[in-house]
C-alpha positions in Angstrom: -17.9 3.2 -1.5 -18.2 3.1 2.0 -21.7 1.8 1.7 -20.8 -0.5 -0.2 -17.7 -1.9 1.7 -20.0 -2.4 4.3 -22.6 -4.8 3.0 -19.0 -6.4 1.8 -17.9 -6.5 5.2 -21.4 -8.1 7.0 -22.3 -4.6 8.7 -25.6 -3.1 8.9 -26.0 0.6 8.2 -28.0 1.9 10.4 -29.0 5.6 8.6 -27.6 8.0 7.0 -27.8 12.1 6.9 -27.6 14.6 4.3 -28.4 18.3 4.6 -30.9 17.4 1.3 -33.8 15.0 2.1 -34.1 13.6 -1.3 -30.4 13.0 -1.6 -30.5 11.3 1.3 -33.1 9.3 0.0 -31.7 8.3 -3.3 -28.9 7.0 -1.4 -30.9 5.4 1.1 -32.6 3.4 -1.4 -29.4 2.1 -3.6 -28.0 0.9 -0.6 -31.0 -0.4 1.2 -30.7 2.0 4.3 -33.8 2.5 5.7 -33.1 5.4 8.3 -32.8 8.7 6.0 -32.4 12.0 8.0 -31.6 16.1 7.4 -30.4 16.0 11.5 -27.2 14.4 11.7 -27.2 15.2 15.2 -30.0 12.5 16.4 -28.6 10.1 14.1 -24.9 10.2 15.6 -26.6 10.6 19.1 -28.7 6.9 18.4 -28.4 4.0 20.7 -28.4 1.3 17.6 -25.1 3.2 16.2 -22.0 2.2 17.1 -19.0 3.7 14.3 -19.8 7.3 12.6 -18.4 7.1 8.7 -18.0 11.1 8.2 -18.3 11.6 4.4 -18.9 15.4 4.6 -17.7 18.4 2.9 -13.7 19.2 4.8 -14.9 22.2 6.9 -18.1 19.8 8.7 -15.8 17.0 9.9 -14.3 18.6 13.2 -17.9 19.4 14.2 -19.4 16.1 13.0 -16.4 14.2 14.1 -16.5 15.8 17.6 -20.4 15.6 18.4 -20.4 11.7 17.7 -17.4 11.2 20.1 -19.0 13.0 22.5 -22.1 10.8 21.9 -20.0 8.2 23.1 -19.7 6.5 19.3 -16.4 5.8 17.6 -15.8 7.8 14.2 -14.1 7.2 10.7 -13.4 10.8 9.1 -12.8 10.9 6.0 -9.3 12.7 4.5 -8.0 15.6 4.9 -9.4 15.6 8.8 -10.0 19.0 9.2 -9.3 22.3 7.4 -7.1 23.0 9.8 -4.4 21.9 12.5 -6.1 23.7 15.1 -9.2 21.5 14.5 -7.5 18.4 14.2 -6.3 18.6 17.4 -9.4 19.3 18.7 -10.5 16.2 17.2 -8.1 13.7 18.7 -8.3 15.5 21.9 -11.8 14.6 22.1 -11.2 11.2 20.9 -9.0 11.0 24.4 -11.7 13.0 26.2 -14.6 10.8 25.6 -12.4 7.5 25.7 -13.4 6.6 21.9 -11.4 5.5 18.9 -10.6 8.7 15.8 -9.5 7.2 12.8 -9.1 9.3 9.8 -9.4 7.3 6.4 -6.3 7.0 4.3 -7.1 4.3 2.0 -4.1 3.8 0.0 -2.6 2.3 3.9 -4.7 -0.4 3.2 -3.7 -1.2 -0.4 -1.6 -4.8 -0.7 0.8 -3.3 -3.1 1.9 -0.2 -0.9 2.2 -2.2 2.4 4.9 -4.8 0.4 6.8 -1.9 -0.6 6.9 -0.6 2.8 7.8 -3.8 4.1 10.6 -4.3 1.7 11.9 -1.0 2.5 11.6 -1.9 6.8 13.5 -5.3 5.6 16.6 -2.6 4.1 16.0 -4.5 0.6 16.8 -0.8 -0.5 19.3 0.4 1.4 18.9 3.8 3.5 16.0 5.5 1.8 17.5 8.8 -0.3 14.2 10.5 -1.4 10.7 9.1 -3.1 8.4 11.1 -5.5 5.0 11.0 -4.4 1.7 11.8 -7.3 -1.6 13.2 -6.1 -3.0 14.4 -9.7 -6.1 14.0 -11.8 -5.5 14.0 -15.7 -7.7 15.6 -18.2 -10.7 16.3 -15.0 -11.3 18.0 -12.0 -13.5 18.2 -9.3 -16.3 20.9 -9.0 -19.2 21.6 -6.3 -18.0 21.8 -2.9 -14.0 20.0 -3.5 -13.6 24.3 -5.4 -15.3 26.5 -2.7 -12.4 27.3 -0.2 -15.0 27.8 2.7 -16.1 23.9 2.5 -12.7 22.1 1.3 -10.4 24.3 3.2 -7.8 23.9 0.0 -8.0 22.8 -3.7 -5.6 20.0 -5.2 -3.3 19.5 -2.1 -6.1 18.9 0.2 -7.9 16.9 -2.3 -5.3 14.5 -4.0 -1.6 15.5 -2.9 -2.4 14.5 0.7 -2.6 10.7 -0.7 0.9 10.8 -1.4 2.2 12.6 1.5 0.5 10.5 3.9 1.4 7.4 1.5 5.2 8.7 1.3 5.5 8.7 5.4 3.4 5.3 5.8 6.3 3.9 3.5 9.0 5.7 5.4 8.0 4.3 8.9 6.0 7.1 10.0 8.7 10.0 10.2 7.8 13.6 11.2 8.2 16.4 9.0 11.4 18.5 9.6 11.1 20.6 6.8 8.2 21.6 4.0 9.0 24.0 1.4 6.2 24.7 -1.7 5.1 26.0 -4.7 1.4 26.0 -5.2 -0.9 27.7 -7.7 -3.8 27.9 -9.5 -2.8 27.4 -13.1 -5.0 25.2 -15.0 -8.5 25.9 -14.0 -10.8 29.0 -13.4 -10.8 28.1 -9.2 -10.7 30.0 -6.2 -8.3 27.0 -4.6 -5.4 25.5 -5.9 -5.0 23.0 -8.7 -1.2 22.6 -9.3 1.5 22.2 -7.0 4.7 20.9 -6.0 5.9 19.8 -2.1 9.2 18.9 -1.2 9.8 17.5 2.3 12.9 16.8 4.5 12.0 14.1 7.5 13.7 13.3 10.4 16.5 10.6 9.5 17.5 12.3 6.4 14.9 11.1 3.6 13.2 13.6 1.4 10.0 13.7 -0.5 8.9 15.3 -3.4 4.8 15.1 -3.8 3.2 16.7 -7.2 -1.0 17.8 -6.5 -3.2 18.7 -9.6 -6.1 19.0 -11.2 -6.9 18.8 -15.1 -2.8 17.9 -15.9 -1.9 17.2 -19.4 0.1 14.3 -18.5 -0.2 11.5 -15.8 2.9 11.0 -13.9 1.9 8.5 -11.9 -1.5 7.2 -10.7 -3.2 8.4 -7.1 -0.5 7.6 -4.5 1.6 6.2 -6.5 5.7 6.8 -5.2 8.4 6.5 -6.5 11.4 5.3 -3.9 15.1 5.9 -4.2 17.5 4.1 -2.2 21.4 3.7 -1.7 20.8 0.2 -3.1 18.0 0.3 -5.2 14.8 1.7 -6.8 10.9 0.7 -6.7 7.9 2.4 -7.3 4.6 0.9 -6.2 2.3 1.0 -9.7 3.8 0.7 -13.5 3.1 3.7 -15.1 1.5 1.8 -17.8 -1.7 -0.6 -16.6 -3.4 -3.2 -18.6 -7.0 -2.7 -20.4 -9.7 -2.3 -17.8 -7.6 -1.4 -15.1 -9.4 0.3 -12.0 -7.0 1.7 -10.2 -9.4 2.6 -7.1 -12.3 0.8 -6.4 -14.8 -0.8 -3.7 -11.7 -3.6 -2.6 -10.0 -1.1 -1.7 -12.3 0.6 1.2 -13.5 -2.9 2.1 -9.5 -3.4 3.0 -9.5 -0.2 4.8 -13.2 -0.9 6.6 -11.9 -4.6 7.9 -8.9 -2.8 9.1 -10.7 -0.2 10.8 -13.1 -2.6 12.9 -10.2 -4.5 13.9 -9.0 -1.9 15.3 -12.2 -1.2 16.5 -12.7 -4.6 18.2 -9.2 -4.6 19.4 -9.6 -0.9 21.1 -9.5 -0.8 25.1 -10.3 2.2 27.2 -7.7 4.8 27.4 -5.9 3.6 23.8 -4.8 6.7 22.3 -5.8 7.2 18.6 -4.2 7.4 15.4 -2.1 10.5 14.6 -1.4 10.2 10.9 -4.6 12.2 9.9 -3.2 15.1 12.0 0.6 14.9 10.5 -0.8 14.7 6.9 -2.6 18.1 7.4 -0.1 19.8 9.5 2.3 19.4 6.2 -0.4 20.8 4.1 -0.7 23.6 6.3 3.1 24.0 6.1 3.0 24.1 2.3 0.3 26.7 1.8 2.6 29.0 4.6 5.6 28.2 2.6 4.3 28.5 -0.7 2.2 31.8 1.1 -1.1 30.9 -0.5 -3.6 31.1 2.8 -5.3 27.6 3.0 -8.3 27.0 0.8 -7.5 30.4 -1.8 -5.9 30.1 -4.8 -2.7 31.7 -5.2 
């Protein structure tokens, strides 16, 4: 996808890494890339490269994120940042430290129908927000390889799908911080070492609350990825109809081409000394909060 959005968007790739050569390869020849490495290291560290896309498994992007800052190039990390708050930090303080531009990829931010709802909720076309219902859940699948082993993804189904409506939940709500974060998380549909069901309620400052469902292989689809529900003194909107016509894709390469253009925007638009983005690092710290309140340790099933 990113690939992809960026032969939309007019860039060049300039290589690509992968701990296996012929993986590497495969996907240097789809997308016509002709640099293919195994050393991520000399790629992030090349003159010709300006933006890092981190794409790894969870528990490589501090490292990755942080060597290619110091390398003096900007970076794009995939979600969740880190598999930890610690090493988020650590990321956006050496964002500041080397004077470069951290943005951590939330693409649903990017997506026309969830910025008109949060606009129509900054214009008070809903009154004082009471409490939205956030879905991160995958019906009938799951994810296997690397997104199960608690070493590389840090988490299972929060990490991996809830986050998208957290993180979608406070870019509606006008960026609030999380008071509160009570949980219930557990492991109760597949045979994983992380978790694959869960429920996250929130309080944030000014009084809204969110509830956020995670899950893998659910009988039943409450909502598509991101999707919220809002309640308001006045009113009530969601952002997606539960039910979509034939041939609906509800996530496809439009989407990160939206998110990419935003991104070098803000790339072009950067100045020395900007300070990055924080909304990776509140997403996580709430996922943190949920595994301690739900007392599942991060990345184990419980």
């Amino acid at each position: 996808m990113h690939a992809r959005a960026a032969a939309t968007c007019g860039h060049v790739v300039a290589g690509v890494a992968n701990h296996q050569l012929e993986s590497a390869e495969r996907f240097g020849a789809q997308h016509g890339i002709e640099r293919v490495t195994t050393d991520w290291r000399a790629l992030v560290s090349a003159r010709d490269v300006d933006v890092v896309v981190v794409c790894t498994p969870n528990a490589l992007h501090a490292e990755q994120s942080i060597a290619a800052l110091a390398a003096g190039k900007h970076v794009f990390c995939e979600k969740p940042m880190a598999t930890s708050v610690a090493d988020g930090e650590a990321m956006l303080a050496a964002a500041a430290h080397h004077d470069r531009l951290l943005l951590v990829l939330h693409p649903w931010r990017h997506h026309d129908a969830v910025i008109a709802l949060r606009d129509a909720i900054a214009a008070g076309e809903l009154g004082r927000v009471v409490r939205t219902h956030g879905y991160g859940v995958h019906a009938d699948w799951g994810p296997s390889g690397w997104f199960a082993d608690p070493a590389l993804a840090g988490g299972g189904a929060l990490v991996d799908m809830g986050i998208h409506a957290i993180d979608t939940a406070r870019f509606l709500l006008g960026e609030p911080e999380a008071r509160r974060v009570q949980a219930s998380i557990a492991t109760a549909y597949g045979n994983y070492e992380v978790d694959d069901d869960g429920l996250v309620l929130i309080d944030w400052e000014g009084g809204a609350r969110s509830v956020v469902e995670s899950g893998w292989w659910q009988a039943h689809l409450g909502g598509y990825e991101a999707d919220t529900e809002v309640y308001g003194s006045t009113g009530y909107r969601r952002i997606w109809a539960r039910e979509q016509p034939p041939g609906y894709v509800h996530c496809d390469v439009t989407l990160f081409t939206a998110q990419l253009r935003d991104a070098m925007r803000q790339v072009a638009g950067w100045r020395p000394g900007t300070a990055s983005p924080s909304h990776g690092l509140a997403a996580l710290r709430i996922c943190e909060q949920a595994y301690a309140s739900a007392g599942v340790r991060a990345g184990h099933a419980g």
